[in-house]
DRENNUVO-216243 format. One record per residue: residue number from 1; x, y, z of N, C-alpha, C in turn. Coordinates in nm, 2 decimals, decimal comma, padded with zeros to 4 digits. Layout:
<atoms>
ATOM    n     n_u     n_v     n_w    ca_u    ca_v    ca_w     c_u     c_v     c_w
ATOM  NUM       X       Y       Z       X       Y       Z       X       Y       Z
...
</atoms>
This chain:
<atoms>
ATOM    n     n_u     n_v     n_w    ca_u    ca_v    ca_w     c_u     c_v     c_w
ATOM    1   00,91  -01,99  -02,15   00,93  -01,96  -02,00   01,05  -01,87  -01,99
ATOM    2   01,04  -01,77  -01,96   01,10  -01,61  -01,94   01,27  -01,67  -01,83
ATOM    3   01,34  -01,68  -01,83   01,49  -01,71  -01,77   01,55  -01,56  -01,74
ATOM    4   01,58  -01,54  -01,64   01,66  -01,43  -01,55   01,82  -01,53  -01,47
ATOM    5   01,86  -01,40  -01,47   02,03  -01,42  -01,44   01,98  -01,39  -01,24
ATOM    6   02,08  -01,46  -01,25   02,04  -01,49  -01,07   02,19  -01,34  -01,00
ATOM    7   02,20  -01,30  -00,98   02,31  -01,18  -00,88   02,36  -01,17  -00,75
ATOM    8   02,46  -01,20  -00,74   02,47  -01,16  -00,59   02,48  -01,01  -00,51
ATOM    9   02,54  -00,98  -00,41   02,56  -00,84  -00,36   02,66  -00,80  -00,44
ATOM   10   02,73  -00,85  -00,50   02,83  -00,75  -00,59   02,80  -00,68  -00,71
ATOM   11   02,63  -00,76  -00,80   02,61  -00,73  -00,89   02,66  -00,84  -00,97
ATOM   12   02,71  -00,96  -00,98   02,76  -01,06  -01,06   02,69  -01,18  -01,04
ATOM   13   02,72  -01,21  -01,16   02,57  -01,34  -01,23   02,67  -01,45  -01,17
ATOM   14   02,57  -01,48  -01,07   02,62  -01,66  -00,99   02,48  -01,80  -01,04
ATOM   15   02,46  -01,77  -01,18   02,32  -01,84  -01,17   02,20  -01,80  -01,26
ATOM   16   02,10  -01,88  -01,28   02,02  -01,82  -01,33   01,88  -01,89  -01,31
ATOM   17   01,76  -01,90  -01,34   01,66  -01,90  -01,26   01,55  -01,88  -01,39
ATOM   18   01,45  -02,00  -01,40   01,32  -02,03  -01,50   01,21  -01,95  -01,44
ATOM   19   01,15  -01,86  -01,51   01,04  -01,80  -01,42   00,91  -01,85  -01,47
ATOM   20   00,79  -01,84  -01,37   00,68  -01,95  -01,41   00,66  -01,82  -01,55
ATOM   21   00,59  -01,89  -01,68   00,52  -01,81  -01,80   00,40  -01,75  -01,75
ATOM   22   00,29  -01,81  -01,66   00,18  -01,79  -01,60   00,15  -01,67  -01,54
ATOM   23   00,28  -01,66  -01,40   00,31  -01,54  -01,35   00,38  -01,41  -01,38
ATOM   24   00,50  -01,47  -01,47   00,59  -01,32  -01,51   00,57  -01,34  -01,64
ATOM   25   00,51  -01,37  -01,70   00,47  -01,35  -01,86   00,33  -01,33  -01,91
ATOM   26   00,26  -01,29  -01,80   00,11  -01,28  -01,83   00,08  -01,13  -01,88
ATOM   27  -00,01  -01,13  -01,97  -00,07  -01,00  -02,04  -00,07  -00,89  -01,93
ATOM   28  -00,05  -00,76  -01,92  -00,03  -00,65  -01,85  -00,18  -00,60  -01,86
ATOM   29  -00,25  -00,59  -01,75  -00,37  -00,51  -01,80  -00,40  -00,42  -01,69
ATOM   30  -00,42  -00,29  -01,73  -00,40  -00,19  -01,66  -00,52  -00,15  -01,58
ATOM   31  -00,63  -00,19  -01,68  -00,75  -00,17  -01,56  -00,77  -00,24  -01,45
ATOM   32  -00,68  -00,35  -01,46  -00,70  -00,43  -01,37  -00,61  -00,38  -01,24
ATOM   33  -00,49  -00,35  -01,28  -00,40  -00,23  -01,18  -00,48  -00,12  -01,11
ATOM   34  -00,56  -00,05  -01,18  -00,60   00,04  -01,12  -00,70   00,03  -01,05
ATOM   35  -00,76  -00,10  -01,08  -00,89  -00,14  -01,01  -00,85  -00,17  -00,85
ATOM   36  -00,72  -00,23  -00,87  -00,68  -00,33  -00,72  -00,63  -00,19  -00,60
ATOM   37  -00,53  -00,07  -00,73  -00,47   00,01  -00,66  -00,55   00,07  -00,58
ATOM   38  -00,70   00,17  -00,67  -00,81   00,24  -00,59  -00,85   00,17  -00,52
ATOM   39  -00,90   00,00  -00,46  -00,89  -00,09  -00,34  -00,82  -00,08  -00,23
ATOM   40  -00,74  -00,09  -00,27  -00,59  -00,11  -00,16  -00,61   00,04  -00,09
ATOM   41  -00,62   00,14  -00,15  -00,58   00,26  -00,08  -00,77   00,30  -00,03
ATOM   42  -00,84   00,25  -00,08  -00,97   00,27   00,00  -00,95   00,21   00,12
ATOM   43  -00,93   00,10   00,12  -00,90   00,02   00,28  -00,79   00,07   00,39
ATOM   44  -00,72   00,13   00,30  -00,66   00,27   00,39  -00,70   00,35   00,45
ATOM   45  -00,80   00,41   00,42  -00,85   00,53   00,45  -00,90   00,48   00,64
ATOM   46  -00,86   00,61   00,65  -00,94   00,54   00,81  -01,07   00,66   00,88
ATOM   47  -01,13   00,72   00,73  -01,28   00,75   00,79  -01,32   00,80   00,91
ATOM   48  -01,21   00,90   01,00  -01,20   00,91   01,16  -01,29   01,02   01,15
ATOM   49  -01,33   01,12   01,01  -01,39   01,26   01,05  -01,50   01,25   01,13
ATOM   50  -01,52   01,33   01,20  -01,66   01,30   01,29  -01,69   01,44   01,30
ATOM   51  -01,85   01,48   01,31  -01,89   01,61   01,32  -02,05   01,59   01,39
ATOM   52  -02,10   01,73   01,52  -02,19   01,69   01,58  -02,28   01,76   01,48
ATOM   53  -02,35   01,64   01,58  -02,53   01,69   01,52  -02,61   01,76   01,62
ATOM   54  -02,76   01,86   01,62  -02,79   01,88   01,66  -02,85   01,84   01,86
ATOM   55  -02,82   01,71   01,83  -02,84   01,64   01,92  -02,78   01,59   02,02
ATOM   56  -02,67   01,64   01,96  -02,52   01,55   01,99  -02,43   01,67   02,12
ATOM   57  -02,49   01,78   02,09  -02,41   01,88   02,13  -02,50   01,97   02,27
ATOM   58  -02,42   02,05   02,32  -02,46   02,07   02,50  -02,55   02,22   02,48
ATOM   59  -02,65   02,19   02,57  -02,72   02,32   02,60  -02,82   02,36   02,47
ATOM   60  -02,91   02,43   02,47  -03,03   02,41   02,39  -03,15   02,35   02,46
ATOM   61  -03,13   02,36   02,57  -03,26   02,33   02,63  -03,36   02,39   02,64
ATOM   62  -03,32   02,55   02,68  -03,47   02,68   02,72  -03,46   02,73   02,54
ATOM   63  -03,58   02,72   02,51  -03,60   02,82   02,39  -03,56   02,97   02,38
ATOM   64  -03,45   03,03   02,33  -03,41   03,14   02,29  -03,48   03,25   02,36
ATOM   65  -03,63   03,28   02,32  -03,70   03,39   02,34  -03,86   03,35   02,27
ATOM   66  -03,95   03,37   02,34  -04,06   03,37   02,28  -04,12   03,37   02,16
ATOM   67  -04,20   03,26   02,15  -04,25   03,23   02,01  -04,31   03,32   01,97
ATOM   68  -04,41   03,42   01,98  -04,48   03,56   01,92  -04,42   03,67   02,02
ATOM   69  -04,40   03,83   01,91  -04,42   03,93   01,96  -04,26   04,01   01,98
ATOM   70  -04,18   03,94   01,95  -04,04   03,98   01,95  -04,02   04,03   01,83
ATOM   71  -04,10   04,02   01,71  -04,02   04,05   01,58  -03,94   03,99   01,50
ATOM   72  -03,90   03,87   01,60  -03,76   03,79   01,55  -03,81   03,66   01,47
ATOM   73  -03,73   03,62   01,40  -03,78   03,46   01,39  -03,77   03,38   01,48
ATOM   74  -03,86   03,28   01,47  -03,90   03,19   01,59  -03,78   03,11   01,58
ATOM   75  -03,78   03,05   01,68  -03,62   02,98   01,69  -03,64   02,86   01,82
ATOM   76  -03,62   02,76   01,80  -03,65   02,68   01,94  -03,53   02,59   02,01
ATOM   77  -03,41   02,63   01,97  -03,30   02,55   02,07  -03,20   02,67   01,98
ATOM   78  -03,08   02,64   02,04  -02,96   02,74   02,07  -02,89   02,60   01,94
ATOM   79  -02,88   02,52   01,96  -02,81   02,41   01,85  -02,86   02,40   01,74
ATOM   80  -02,94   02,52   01,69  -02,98   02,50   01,54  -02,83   02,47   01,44
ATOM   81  -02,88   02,41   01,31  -02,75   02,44   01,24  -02,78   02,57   01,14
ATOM   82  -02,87   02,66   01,20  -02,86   02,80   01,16  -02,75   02,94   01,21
ATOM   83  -02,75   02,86   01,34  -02,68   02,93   01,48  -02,52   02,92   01,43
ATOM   84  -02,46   02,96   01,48  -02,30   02,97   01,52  -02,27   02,87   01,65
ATOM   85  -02,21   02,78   01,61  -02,18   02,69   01,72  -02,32   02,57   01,74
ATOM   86  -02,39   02,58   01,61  -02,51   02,51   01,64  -02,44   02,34   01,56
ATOM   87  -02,54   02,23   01,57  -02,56   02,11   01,48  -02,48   02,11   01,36
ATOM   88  -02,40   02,06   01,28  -02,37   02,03   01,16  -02,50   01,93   01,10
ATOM   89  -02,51   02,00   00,98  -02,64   01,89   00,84  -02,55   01,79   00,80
ATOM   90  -02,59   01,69   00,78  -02,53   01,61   00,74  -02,38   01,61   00,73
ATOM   91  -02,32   01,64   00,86  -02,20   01,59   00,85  -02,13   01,48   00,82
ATOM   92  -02,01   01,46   00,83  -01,91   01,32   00,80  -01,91   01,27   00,94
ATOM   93  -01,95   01,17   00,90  -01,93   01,05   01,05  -01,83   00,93   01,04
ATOM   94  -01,74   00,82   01,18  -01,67   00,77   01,13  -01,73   00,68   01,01
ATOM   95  -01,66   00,61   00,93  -01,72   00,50   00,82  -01,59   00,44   00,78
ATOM   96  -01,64   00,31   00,72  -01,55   00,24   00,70  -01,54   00,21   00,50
ATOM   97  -01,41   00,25   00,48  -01,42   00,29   00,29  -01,43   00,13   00,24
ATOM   98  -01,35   00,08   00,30  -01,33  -00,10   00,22  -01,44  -00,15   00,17
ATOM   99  -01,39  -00,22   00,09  -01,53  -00,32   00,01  -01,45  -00,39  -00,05
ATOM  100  -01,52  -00,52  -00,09  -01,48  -00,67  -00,14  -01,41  -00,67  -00,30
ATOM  101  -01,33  -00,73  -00,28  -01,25  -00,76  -00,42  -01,25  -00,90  -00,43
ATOM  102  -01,30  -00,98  -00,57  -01,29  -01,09  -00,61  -01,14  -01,16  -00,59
ATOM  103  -01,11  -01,27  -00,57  -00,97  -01,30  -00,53  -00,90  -01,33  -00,63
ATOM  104  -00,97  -01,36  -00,80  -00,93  -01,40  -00,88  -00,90  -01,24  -00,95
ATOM  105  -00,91  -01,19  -00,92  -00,87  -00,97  -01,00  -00,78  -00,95  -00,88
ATOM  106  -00,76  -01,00  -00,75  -00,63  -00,92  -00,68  -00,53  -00,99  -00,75
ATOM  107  -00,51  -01,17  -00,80  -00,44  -01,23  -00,82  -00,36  -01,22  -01,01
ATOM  108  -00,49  -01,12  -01,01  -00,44  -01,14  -01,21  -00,44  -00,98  -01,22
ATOM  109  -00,41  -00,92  -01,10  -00,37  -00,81  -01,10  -00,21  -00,81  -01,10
ATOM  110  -00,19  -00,88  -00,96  -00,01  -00,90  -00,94   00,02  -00,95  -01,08
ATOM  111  -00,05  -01,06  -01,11   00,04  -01,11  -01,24   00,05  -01,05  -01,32
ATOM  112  -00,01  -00,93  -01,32   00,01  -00,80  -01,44   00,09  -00,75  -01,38
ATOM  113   00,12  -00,65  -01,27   00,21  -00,62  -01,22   00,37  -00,68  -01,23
ATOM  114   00,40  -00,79  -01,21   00,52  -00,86  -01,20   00,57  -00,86  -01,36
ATOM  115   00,43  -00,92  -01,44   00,48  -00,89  -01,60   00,53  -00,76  -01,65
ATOM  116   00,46  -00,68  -01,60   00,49  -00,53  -01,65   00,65  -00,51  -01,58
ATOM  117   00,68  -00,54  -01,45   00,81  -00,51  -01,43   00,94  -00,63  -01,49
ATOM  118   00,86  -00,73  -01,51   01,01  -00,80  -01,65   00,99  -00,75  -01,74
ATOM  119   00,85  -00,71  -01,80   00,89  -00,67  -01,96   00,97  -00,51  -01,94
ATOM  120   00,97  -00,44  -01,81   01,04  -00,33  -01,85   01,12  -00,35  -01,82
ATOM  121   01,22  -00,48  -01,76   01,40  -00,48  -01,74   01,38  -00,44  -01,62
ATOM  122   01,28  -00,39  -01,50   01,31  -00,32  -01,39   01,31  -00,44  -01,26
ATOM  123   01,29  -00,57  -01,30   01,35  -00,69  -01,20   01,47  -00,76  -01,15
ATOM  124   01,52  -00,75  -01,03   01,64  -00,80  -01,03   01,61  -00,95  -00,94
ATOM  125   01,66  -01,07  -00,96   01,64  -01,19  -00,88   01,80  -01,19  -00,82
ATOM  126   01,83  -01,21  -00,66   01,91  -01,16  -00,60   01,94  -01,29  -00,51
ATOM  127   02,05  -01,34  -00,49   02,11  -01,49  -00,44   02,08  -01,47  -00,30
ATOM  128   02,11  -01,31  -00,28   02,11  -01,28  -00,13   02,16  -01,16  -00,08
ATOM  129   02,12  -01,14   00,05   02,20  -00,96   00,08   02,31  -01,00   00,15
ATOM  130   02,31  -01,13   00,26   02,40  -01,13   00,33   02,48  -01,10   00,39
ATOM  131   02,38  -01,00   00,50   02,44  -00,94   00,59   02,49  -01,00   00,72
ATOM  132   02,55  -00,94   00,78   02,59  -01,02   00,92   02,59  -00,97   01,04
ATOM  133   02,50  -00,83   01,02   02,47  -00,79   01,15   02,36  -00,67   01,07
ATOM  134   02,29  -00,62   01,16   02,21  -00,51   01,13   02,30  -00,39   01,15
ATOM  135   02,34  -00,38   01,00   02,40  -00,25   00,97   02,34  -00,17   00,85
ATOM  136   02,29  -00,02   00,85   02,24   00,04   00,73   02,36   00,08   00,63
ATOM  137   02,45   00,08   00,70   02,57   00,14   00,54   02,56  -00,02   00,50
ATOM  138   02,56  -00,14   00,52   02,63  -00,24   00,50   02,51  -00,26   00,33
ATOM  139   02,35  -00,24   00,38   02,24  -00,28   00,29   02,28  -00,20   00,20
ATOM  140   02,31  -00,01   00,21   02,33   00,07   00,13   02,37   00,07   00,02
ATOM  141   02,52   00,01   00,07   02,65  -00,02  -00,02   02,58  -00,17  -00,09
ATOM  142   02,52  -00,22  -00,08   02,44  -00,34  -00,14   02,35  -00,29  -00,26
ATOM  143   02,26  -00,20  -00,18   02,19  -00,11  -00,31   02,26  -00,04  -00,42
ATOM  144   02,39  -00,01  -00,35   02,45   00,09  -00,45   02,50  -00,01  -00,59
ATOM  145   02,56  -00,12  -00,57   02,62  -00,23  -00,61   02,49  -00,25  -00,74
ATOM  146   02,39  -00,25  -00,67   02,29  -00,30  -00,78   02,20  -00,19  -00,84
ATOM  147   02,27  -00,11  -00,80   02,23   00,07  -00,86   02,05   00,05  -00,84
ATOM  148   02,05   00,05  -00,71   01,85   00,05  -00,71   01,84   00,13  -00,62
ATOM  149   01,83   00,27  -00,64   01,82   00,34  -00,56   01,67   00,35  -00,48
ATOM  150   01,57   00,30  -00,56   01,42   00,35  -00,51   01,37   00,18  -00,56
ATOM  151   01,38   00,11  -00,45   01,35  -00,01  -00,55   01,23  -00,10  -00,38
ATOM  152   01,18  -00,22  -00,43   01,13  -00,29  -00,31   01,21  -00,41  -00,34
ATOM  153   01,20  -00,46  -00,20   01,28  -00,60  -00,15   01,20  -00,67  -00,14
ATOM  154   01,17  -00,77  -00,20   01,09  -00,89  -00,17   01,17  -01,03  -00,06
ATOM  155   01,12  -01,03   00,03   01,20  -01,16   00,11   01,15  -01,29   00,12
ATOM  156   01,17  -01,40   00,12   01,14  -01,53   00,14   01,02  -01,58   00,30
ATOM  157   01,02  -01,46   00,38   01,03  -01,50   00,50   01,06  -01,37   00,62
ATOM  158   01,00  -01,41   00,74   01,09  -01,26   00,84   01,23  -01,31   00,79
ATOM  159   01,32  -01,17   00,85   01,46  -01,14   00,83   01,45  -01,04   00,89
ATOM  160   01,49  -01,05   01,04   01,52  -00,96   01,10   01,63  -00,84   01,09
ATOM  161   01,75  -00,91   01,01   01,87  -00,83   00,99   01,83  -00,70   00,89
ATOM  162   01,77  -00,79   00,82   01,79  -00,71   00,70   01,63  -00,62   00,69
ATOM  163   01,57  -00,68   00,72   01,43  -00,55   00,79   01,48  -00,45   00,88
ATOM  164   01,56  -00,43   00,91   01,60  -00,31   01,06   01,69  -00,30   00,96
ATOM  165   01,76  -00,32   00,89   01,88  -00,28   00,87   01,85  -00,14   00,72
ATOM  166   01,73  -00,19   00,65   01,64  -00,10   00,59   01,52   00,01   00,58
ATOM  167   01,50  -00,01   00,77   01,42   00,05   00,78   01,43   00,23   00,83
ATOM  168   01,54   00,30   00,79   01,57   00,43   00,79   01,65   00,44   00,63
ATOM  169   01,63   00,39   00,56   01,68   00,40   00,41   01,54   00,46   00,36
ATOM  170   01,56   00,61   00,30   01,44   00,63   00,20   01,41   00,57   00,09
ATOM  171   01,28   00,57   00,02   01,24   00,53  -00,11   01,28   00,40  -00,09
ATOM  172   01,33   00,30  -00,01   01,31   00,18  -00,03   01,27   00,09   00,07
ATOM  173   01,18  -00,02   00,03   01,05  -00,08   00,14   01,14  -00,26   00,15
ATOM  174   01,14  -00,30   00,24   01,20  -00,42   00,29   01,04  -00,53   00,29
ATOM  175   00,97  -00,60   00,20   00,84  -00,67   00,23   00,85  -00,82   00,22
ATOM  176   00,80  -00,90   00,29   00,80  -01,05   00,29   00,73  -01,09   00,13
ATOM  177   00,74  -01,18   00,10   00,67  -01,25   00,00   00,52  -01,26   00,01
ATOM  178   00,51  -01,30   00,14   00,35  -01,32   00,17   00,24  -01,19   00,17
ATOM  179   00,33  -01,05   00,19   00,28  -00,92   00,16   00,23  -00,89   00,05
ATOM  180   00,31  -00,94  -00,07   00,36  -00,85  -00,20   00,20  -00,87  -00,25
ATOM  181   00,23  -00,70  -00,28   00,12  -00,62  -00,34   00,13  -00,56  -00,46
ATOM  182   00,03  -00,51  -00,53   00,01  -00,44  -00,66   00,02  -00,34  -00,66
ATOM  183   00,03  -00,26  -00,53   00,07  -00,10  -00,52   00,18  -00,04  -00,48
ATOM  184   00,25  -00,13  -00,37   00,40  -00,13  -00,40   00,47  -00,17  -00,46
ATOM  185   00,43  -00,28  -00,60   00,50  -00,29  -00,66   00,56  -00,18  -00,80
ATOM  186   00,39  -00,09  -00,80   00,38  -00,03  -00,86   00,45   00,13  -00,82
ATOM  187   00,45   00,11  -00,68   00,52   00,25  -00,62   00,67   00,26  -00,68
ATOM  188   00,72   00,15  -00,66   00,84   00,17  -00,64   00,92   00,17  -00,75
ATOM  189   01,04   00,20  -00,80   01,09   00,15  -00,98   01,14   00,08  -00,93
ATOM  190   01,21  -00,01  -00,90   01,25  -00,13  -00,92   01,24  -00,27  -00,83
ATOM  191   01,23  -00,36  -00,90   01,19  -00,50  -00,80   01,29  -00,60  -00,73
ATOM  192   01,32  -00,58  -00,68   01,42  -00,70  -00,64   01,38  -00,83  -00,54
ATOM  193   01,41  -00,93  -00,61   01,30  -01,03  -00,59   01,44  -01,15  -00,50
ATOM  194   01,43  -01,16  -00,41   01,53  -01,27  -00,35   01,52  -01,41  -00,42
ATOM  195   01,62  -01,50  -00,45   01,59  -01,62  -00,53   01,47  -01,73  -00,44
ATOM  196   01,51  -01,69  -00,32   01,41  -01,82  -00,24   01,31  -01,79  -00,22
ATOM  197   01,23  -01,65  -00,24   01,10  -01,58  -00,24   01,06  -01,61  -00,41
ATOM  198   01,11  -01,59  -00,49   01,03  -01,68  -00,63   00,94  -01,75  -00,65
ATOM  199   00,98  -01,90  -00,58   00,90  -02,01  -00,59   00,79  -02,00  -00,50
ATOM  200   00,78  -01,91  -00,36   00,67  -01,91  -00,32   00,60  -01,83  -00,37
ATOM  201   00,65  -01,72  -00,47   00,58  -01,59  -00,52   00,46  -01,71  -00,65
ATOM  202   00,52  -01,80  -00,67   00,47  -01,87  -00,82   00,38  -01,94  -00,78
ATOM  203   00,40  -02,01  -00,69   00,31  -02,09  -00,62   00,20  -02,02  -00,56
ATOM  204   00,17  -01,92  -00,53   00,05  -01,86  -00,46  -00,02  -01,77  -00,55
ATOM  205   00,08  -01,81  -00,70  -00,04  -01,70  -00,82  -00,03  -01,83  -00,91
ATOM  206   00,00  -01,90  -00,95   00,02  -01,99  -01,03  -00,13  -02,07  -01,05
</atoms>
């Protein structure tokens, strides 16, 4: 069972902390990352293109010009998609990208995820930010302390202070526990894991 040093805002070990073997010591498997990531960001997509169709669009009622005797090719509405300004062929319509992921590959995805970020040294378990008002230099100088310039915050819970107090800071994401994902974890280099968010992190992959 994998043991981390617990930190406070200064950067100093007040503690230390058993982490489940299940969750932060599970086998790293990358297909399984990239399986959840190309998910995640398909359900993103929001599919808005839209383009008309022949039917869809105004005027085309009188036929052009006579069917024989013009010389011309026959032609019977003004909205062909031969025309300029006519129908689009099979254009893109809205749609929806999402599709189903087994619950047991989102969940042995994170646990690859979480392992890959202890086995590379890039997790910090943090006692606390404790702030006392929504201030951004106050979180800054907190990050700076723990030298995580581009890192995600995992929280136990809302936290108002410290959500607003993050949320004009680049490269770094303020996320509840009940969020945490396999593509932010993977965005970001470093993890900072609050001590009281842990145990519900273990318990809901365990």
């Amino acid at each position: 069972m994998p043991t981390m040093d617990v930190i406070d805002r200064n950067n100093q070990k007040v503690g230390s902390v058993e982490l489940s073997e299940a969750v932060f010591g599970a086998e790293v498997k990358p297909h399984l990352l990239h399986e959840v990531v190309v998910w995640q960001l398909a359900k993103r997509r929001s599919g808005n293109a839209c383009t008309k169709g022949r039917a869809e669009l105004r005027g085309g009622g009188k036929k052009p010009w006579r069917q024989k005797g013009t010389g011309r090719a026959r032609v019977g509405s003004r909205r062909s998609p031969l025309w300029r300004g006519g129908g689009t062929t099979f254009g893109p319509k809205p749609r929806d990208y999402s599709y189903t992921l087994p619950k047991k590959v989102k969940k042995a995805a994170l646990r690859s995820a979480l392992s890959s970020k202890l086995g590379e040294e890039k997790l910090t378990v943090l006692s606390g930010f404790d702030l006392e008002a929504i201030k951004t230099k106050d979180f800054v100088s907190v990050l700076g302390a723990l030298e995580a310039g581009n890192c995600l915050v995992v929280t136990p819970g809302a936290d108002e202070v410290l959500e607003k107090s993050s949320r004009n800071v680049p490269r770094v994401k303020v996320l509840r526990a009940e969020g945490l994902n396999v593509y932010d974890i993977l965005k970001y280099d470093r993890l900072v894991l609050l001590q009281d968010a842990v145990a519900g992190i273990e318990e809901a992959l365990s």
